[in-house]
Every structure is written in C-alpha cells, then in structure tokens.
PLY file of the C-alpha trace (Angstrom):
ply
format ascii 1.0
element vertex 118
property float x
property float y
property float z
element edge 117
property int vertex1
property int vertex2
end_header
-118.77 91.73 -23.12
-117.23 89.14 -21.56
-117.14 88.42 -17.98
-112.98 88.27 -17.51
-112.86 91.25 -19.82
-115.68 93.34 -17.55
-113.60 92.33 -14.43
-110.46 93.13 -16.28
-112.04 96.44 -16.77
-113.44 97.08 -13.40
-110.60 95.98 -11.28
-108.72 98.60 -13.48
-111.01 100.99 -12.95
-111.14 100.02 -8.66
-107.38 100.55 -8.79
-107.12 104.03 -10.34
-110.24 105.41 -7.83
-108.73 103.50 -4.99
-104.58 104.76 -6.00
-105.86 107.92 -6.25
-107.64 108.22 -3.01
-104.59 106.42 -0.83
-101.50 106.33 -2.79
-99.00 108.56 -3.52
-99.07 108.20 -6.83
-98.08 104.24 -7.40
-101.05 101.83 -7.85
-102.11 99.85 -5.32
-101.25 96.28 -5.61
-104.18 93.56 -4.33
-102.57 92.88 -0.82
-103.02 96.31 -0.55
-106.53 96.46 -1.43
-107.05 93.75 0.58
-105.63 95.64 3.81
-107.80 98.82 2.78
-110.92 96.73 3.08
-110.14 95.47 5.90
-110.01 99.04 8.15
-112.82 100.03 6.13
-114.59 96.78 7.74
-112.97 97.36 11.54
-114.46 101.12 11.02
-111.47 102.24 12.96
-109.82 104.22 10.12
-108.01 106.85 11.53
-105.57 104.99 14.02
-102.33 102.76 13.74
-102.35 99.39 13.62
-99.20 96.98 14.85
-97.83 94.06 12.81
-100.20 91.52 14.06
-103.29 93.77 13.71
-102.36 94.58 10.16
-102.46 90.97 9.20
-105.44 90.38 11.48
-106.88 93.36 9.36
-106.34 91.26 5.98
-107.98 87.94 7.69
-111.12 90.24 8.15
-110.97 91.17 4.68
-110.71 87.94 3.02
-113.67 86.64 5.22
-115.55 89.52 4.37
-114.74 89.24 0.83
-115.35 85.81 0.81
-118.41 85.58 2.62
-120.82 85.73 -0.49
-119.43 82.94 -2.26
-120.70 80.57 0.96
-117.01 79.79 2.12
-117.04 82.13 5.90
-119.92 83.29 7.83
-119.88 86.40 10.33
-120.23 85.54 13.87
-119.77 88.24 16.26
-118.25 91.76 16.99
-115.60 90.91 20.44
-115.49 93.83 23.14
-112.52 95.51 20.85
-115.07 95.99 17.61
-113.05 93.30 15.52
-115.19 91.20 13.67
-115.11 87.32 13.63
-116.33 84.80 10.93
-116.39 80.88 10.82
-115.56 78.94 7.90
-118.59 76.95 6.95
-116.96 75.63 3.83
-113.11 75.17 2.87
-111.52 76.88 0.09
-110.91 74.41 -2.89
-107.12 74.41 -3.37
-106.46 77.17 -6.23
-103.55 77.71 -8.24
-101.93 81.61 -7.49
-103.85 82.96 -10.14
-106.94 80.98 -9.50
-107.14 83.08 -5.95
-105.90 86.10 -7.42
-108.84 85.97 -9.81
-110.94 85.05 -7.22
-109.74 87.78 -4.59
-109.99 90.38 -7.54
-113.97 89.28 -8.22
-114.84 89.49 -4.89
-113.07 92.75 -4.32
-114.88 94.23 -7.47
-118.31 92.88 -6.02
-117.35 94.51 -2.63
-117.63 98.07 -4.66
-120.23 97.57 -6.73
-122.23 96.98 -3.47
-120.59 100.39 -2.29
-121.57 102.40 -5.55
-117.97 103.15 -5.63
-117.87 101.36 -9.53
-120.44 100.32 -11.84
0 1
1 2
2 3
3 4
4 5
5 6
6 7
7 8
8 9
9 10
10 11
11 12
12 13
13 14
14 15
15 16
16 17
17 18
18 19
19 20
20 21
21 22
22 23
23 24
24 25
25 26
26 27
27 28
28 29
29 30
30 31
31 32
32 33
33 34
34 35
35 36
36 37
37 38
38 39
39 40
40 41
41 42
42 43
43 44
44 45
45 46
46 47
47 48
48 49
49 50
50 51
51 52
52 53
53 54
54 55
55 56
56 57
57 58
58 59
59 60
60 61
61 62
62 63
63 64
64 65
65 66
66 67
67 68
68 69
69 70
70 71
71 72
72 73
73 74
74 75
75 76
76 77
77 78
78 79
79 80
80 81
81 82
82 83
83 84
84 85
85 86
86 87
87 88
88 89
89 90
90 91
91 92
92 93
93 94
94 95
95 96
96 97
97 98
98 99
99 100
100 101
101 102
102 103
103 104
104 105
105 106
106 107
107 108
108 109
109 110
110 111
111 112
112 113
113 114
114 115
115 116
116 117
C-alpha cells in the first residue's frame, strides 16, 4: 500500500473516532484537530479557554506535532502548566497543501503513538 493512500486511510479513520468522540455529528475539520491536541497537551481539558488561549492552544499543537520531524524542541512547563518549545530549525516554505499534508502526517503519527489508530 502506498504511503499517501495509508495516510489517506488513517486520517479518515482519525476523523470518524475523533467526530465521534467531540462533534455533534459534523466531522472535524484539521484546525480543529489541531485545537483538540492541543488541550489534550495543556492537560487542562475540562475548562474554558479565551480567544488568545485558544490560539495559544493551536501553537502548542503544531510544536508538539512538529517536534519529531526536528523543526521545535520542548523547553519548559511556565508556573501556569503551558508548555513552551524553541524552533531549532525553520519550516521550509510549503505550498497550502504541502502543510496540510504535512499537519495531517504528523497528526496521524501523534495517534499511532496513542494506540488510538493502527
């Protein structure tokens, strides 16, 4: 099987488990996914979170996401629990679907880590 059909596949599969679990019923687009990660990542899941936060939320995400691939490295937990990362290495400049594919790979490597998919 090919690799883009395998992610095809599994990201499919990530968004039915993951619509099912926090969605009334419409899929969950990636931002969306993105955001989820990021609570799960805070570890402060049952609270609000203000405009700011929310996009703050998605910025932990992406590093966290990202991390793997050598591009942001944790660096420390402030007195709030929010996580911080450094970039060691800059993104190369992608084309839109370029970093969706990207986004979607490292999301799908996320959960298999998590046992959620195989």
């Amino acid at each position: 099987m090919s690799r883009d059909v395998q992610l095809k596949e599994r990201w499919e599969q990530l968004v039915v488990i993951l619509s099912d679990r926090f969605s009334q019923g419409e899929d969950l687009d990636l931002d969306a996914i993105i955001y989820l990660i990021g609570i799960q990542e805070l570890g402060q899941i049952h609270r609000e979170f203000k405009k700011d936060e929310k996009l703050n939320l998605m910025h932990i995400a992406i590093c966290r996401l990202l991390e793997p691939y050598g591009y942001y490295e944790f660096e420390f937990f402030d007195d709030e629990g929010w996580p911080h990362y450094k970039v060691k290495e800059e993104l190369p400049p992608l084309k839109a679907g370029e970093q969706s594919v990207l986004m979607k790979e490292a999301i799908v490597n996320y959960f298999l880590e998590r046992g959620l998919i195989q």
